[in-house]
Residue frames as a rotation matrix with the C-alpha (Angstrom) as fourth column:
UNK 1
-0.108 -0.877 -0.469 -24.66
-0.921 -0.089 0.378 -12.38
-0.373 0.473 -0.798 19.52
UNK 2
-0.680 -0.263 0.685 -25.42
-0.153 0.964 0.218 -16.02
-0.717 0.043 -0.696 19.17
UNK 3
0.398 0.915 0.068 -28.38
0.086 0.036 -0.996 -15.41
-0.914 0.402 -0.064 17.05
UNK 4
0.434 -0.507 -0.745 -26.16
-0.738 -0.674 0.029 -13.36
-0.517 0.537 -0.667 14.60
UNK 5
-0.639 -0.700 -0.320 -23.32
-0.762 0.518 0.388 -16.17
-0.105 0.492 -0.864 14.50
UNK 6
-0.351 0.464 0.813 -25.74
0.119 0.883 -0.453 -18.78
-0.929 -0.062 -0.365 14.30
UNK 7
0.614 0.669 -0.418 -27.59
-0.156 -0.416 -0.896 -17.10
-0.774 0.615 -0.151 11.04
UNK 8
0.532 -0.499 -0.684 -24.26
-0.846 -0.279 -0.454 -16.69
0.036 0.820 -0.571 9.56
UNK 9
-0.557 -0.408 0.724 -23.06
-0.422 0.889 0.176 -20.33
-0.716 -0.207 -0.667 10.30
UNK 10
0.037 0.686 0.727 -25.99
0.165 0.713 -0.682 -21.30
-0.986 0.145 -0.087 8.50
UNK 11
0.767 0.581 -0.272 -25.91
-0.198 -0.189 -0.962 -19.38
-0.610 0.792 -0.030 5.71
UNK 12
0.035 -0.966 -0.255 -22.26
-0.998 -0.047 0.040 -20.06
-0.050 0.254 -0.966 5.06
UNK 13
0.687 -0.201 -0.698 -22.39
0.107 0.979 -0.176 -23.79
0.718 0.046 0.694 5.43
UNK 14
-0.130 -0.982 0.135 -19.84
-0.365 -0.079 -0.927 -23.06
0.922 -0.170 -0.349 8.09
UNK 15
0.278 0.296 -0.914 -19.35
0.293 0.880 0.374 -25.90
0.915 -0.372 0.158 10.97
UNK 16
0.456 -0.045 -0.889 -18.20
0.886 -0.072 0.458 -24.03
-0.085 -0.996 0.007 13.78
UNK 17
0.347 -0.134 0.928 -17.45
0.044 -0.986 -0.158 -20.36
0.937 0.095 -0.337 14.66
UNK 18
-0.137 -0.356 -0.924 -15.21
0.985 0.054 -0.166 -19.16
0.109 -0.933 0.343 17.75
UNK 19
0.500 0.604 0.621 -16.11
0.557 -0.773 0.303 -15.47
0.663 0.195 -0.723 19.24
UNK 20
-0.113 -0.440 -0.891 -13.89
0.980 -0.199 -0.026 -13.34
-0.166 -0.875 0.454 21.52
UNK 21
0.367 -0.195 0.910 -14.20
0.616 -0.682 -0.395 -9.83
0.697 0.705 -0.130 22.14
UNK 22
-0.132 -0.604 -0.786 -11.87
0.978 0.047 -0.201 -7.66
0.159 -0.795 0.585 24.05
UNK 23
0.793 0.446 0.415 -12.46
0.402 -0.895 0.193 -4.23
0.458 0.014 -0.889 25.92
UNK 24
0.468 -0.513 0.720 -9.19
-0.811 -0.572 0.119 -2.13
0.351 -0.640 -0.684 27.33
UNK 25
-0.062 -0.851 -0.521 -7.56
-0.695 0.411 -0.590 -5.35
0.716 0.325 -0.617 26.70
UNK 26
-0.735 0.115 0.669 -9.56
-0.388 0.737 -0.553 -7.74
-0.556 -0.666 -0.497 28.74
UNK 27
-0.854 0.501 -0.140 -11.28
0.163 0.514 0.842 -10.38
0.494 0.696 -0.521 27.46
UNK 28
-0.746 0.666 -0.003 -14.74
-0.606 -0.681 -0.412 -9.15
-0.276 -0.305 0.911 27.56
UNK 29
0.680 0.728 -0.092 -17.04
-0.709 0.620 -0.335 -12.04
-0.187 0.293 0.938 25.35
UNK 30
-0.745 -0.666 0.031 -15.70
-0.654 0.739 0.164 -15.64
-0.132 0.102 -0.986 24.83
UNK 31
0.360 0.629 0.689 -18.11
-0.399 0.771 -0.496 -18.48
-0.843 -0.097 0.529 23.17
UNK 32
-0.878 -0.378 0.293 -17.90
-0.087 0.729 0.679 -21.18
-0.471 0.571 -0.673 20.54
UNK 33
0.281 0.945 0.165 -20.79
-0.585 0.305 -0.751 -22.44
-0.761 0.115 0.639 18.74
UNK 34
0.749 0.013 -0.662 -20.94
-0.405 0.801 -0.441 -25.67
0.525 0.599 0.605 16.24
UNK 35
0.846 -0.528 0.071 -18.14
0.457 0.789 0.410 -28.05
-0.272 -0.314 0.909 15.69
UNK 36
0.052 -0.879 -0.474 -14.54
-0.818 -0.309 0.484 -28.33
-0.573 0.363 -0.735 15.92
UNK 37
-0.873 -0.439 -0.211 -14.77
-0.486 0.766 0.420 -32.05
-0.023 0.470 -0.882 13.86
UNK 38
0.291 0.954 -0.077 -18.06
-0.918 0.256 -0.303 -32.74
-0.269 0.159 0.950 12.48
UNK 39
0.010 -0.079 -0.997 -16.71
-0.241 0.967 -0.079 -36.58
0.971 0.241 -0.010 11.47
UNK 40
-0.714 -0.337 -0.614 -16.29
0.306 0.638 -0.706 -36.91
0.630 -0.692 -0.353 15.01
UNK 41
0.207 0.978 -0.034 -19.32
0.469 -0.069 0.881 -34.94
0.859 -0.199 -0.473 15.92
UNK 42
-0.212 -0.406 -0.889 -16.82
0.977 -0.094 -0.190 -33.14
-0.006 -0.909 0.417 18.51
UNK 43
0.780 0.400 0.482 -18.01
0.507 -0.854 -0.112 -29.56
0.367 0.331 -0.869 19.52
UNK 44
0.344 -0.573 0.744 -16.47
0.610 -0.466 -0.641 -26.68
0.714 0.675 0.189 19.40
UNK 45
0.657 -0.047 -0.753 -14.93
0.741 -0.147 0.655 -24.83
-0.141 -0.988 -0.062 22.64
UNK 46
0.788 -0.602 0.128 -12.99
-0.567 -0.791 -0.229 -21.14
0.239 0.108 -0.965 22.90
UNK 47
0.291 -0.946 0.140 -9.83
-0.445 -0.004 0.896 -23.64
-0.847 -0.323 -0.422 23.89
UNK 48
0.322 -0.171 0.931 -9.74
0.694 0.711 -0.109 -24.96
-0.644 0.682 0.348 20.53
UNK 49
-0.382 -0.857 -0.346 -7.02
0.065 -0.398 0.915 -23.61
-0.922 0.327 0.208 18.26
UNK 50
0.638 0.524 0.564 -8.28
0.412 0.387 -0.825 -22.36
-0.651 0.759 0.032 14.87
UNK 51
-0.715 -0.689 0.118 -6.17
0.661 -0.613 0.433 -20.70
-0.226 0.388 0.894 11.91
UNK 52
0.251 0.592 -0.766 -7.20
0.555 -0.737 -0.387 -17.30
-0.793 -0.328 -0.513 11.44
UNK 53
0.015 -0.166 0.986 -5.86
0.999 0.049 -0.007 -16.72
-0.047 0.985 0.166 7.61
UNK 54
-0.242 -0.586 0.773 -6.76
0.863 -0.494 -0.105 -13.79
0.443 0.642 0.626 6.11
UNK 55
0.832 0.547 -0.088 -8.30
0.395 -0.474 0.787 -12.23
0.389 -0.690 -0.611 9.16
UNK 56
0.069 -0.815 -0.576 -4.28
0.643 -0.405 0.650 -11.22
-0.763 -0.415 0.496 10.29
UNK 57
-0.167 -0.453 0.876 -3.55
0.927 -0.374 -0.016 -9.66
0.335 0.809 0.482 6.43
UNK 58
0.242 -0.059 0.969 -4.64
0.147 -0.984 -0.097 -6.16
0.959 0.166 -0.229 7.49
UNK 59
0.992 -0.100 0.071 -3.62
-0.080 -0.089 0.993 -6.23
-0.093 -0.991 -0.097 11.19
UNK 60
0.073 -0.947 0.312 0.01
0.984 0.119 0.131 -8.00
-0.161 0.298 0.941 9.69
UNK 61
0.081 -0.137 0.987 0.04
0.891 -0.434 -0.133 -4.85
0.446 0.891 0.087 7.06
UNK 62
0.857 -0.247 0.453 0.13
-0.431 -0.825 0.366 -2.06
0.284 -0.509 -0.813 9.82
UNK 63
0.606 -0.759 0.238 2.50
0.080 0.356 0.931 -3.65
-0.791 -0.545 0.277 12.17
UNK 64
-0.085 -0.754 0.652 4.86
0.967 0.095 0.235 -4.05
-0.239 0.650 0.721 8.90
UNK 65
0.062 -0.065 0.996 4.36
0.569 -0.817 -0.089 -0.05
0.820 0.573 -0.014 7.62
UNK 66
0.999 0.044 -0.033 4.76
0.047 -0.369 0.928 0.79
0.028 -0.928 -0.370 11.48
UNK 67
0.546 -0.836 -0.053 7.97
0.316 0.147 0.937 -0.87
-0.776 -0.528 0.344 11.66
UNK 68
-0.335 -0.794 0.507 9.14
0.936 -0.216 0.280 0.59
-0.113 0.568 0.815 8.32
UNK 69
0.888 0.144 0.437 7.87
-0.082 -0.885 0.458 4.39
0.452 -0.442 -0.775 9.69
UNK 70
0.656 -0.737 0.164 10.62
-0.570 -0.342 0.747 3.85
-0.494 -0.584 -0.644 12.29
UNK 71
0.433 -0.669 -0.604 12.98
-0.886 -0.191 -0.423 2.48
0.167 0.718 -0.675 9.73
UNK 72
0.017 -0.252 0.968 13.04
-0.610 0.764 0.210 -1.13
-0.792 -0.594 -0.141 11.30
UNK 73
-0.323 -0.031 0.946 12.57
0.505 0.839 0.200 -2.63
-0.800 0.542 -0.256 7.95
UNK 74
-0.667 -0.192 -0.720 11.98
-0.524 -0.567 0.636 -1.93
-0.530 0.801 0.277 4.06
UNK 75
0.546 0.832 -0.098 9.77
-0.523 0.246 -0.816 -3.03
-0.655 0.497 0.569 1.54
UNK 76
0.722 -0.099 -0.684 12.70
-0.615 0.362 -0.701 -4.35
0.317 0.927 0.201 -0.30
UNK 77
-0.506 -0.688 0.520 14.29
-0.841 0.526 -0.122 -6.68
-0.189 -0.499 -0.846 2.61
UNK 78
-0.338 0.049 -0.940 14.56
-0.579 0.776 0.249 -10.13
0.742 0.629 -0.234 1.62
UNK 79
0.632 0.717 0.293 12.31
-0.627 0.252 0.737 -12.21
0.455 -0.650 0.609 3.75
UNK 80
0.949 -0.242 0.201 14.55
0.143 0.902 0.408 -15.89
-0.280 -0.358 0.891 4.03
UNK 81
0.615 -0.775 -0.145 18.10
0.649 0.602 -0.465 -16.73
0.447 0.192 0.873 4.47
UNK 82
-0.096 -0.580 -0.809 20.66
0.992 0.014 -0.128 -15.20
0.085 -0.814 0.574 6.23
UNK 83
-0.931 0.258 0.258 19.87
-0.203 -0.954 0.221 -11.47
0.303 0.154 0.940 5.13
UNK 84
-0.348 0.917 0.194 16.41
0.129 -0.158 0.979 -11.88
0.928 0.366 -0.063 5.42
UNK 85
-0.032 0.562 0.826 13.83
-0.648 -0.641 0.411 -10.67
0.761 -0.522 0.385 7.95
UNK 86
0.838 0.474 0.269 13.51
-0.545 0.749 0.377 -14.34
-0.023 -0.462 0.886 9.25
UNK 87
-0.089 -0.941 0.327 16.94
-0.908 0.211 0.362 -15.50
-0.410 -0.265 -0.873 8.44
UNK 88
-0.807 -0.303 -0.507 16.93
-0.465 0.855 0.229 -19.25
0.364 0.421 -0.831 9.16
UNK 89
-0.495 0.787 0.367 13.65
-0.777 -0.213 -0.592 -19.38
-0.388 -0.578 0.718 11.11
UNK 90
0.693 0.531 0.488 11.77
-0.091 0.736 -0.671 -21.57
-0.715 0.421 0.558 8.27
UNK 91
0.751 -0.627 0.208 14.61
0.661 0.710 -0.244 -24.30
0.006 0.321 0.947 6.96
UNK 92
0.061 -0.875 -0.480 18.05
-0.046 -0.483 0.874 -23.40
-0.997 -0.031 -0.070 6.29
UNK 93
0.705 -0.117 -0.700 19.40
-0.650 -0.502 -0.571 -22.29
-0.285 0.857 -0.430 2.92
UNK 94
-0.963 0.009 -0.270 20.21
-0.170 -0.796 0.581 -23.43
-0.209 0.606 0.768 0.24
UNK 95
-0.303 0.937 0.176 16.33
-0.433 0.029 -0.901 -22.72
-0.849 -0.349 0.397 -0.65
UNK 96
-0.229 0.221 0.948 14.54
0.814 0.578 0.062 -24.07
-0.534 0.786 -0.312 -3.80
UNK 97
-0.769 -0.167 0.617 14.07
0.632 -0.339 0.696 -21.74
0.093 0.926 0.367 -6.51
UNK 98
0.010 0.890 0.455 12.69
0.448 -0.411 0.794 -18.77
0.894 0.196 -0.403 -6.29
UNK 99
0.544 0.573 -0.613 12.34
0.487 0.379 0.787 -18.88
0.683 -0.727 -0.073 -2.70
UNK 100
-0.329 -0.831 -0.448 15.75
0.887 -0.435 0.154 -16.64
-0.323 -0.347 0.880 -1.34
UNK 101
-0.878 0.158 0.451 14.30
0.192 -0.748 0.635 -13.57
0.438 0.645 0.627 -4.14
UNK 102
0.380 0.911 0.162 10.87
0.502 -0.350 0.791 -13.25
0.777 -0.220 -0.591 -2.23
UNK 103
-0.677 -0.351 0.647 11.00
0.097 -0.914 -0.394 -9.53
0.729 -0.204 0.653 -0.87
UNK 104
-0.789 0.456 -0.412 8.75
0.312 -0.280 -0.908 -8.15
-0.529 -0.845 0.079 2.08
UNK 105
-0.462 0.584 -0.667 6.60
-0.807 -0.589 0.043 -6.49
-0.368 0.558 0.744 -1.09
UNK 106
-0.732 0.085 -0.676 6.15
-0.488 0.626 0.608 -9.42
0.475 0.775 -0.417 -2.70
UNK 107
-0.922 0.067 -0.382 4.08
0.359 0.517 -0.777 -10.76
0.145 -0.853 -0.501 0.74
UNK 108
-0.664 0.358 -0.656 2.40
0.153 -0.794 -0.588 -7.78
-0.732 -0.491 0.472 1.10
UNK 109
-0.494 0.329 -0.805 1.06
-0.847 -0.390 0.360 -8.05
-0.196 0.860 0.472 -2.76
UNK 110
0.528 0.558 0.640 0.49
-0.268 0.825 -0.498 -11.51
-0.806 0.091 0.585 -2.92
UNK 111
0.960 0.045 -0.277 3.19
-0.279 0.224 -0.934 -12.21
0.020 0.973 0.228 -5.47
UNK 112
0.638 -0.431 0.638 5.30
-0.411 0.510 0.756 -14.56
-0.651 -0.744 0.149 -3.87
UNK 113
-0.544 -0.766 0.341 5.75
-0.665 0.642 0.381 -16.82
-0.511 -0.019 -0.859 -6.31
UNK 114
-0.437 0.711 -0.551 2.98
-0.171 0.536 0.827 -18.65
0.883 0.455 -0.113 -6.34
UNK 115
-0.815 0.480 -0.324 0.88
0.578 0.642 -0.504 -21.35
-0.034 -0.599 -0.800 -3.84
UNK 116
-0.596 0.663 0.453 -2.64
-0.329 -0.716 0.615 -19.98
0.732 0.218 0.646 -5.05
UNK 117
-0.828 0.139 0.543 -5.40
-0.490 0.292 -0.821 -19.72
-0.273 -0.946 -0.174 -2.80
UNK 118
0.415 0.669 -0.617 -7.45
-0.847 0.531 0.006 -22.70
0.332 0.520 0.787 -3.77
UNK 119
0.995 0.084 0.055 -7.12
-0.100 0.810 0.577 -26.73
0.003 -0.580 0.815 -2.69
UNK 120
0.700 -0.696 -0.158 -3.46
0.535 0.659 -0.530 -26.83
0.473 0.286 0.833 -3.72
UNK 121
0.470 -0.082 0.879 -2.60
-0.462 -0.871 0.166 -24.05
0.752 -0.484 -0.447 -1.13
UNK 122
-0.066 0.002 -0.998 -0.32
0.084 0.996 -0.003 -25.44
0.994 -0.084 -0.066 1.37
UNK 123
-0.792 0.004 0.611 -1.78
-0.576 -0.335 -0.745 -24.03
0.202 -0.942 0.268 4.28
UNK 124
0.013 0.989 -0.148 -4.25
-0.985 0.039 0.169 -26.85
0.173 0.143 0.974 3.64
UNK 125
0.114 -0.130 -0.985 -2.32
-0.198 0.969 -0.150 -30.09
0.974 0.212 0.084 2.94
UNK 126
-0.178 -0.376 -0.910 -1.33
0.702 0.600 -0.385 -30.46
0.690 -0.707 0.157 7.15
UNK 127
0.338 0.477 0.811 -3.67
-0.259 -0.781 0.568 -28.94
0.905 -0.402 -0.140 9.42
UNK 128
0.949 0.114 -0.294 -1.87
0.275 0.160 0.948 -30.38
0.155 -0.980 0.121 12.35
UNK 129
-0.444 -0.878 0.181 1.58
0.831 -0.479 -0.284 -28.20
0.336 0.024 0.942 11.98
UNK 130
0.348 0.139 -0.927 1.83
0.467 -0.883 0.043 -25.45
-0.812 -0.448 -0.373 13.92
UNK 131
0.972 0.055 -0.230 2.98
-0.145 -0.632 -0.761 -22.51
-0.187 0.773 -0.606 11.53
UNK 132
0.466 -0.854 0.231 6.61
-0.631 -0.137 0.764 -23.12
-0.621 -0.502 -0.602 11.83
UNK 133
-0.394 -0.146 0.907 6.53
0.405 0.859 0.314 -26.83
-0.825 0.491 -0.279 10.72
UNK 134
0.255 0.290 0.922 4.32
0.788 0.490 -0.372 -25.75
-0.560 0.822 -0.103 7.49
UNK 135
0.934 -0.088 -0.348 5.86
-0.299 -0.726 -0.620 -22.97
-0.198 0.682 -0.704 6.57
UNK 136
0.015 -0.987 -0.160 9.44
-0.884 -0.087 0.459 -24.68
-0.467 0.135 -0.874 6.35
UNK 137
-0.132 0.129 0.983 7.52
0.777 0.629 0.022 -28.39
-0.615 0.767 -0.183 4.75
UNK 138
0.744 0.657 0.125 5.90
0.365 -0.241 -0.899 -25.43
-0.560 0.714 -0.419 2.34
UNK 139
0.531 -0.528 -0.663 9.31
-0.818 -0.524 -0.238 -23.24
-0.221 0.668 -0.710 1.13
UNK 140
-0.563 -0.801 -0.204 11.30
-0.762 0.407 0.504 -27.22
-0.321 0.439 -0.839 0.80
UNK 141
-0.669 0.013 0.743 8.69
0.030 1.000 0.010 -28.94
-0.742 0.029 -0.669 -0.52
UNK 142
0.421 0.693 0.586 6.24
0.753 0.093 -0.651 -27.18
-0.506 0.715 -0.482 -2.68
UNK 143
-0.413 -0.885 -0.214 7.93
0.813 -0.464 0.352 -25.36
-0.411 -0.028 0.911 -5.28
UNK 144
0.081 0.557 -0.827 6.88
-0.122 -0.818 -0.563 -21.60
-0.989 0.146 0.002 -6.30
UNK 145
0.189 0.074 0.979 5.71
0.722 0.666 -0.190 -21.68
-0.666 0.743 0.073 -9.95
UNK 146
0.655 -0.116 0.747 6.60
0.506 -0.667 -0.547 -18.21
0.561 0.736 -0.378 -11.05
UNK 147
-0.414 -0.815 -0.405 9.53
0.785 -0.094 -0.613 -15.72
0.461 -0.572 0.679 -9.71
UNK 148
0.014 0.457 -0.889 8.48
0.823 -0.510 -0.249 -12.99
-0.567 -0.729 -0.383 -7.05
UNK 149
-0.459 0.104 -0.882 7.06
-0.423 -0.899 0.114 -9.82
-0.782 0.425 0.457 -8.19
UNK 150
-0.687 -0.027 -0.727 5.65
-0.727 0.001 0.687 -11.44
-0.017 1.000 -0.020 -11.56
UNK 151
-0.518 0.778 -0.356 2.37
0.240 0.531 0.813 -13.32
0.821 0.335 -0.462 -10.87
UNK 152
-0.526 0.703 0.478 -0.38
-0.771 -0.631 0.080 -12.24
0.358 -0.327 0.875 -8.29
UNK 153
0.030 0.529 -0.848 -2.03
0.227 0.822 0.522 -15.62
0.973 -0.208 -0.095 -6.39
């Protein structure tokens, strides 16, 4: 296995790679390899916390068409504010434009709103928030440039 991720570290340019794999729900493989902070030259260790982006989107996307099979939820429930899937979870209403109108579909399509995925993404500006904190600096502080349902980023 280490040969593998090693190749593909390299050929990616990519500084540090965590591995886990589970069998019957025990953890079965567990390694690091590179860094976790190549300015600090600090390596990388399986207790180090990485985000895992778009590696959840198709794991997320069952779980969500599971729970609307058993009727726990809709493609057209509103996501934030007191109706919404999350309520008050990330900030409290009122939200910033835009930002109350974003639907469970709209998630699921990529057509939030906006926050393409490119440097001005803010799942970038403050890697030290847990998800919580940057998703509630991201819906009151960066605003969506287009209304849900009506742009694709």
């Amino acid at each position: 296995m280490r040969g593998v991720a090693s190749a593909f570290m390299k050929q990616h340019s990519v500084p540090g790679l965590s591995l886990a794999i589970a069998r019957h729900g025990e953890l079965a493989y567990n390694e690091a390899l590179g860094l976790a902070d190549r300015d600090k030259g600090e390596e990388l260790t399986p207790s180090h916390l990485l985000r895992i982006a778009s590696v959840s989107k198709p794991i997320t996307a069952v779980t969500i068409f599971l729970l609307i099979e058993q009727g726990r939820l809709r493609l057209d429930d509103f996501v934030f504010g007191p109706g919404g899937i999350l309520r008050g979870d990330f900030g409290k209403p009122p939200y910033p434009l835009f930002v109350g109108e974003i639907r469970l579909k709209h998630l699921l399509t990529h057509t939030g709103g906006g926050w393409p995925n490119n440097g001005t993404d803010p799942m970038f500006r403050h890697p030290r928030m847990n998800h919580q904190q940057l998703i509630t600096w991201a819906l009151a502080s960066v605003p969506l440039s287009d209304p849900p349902g009506q742009h694709y980023a």
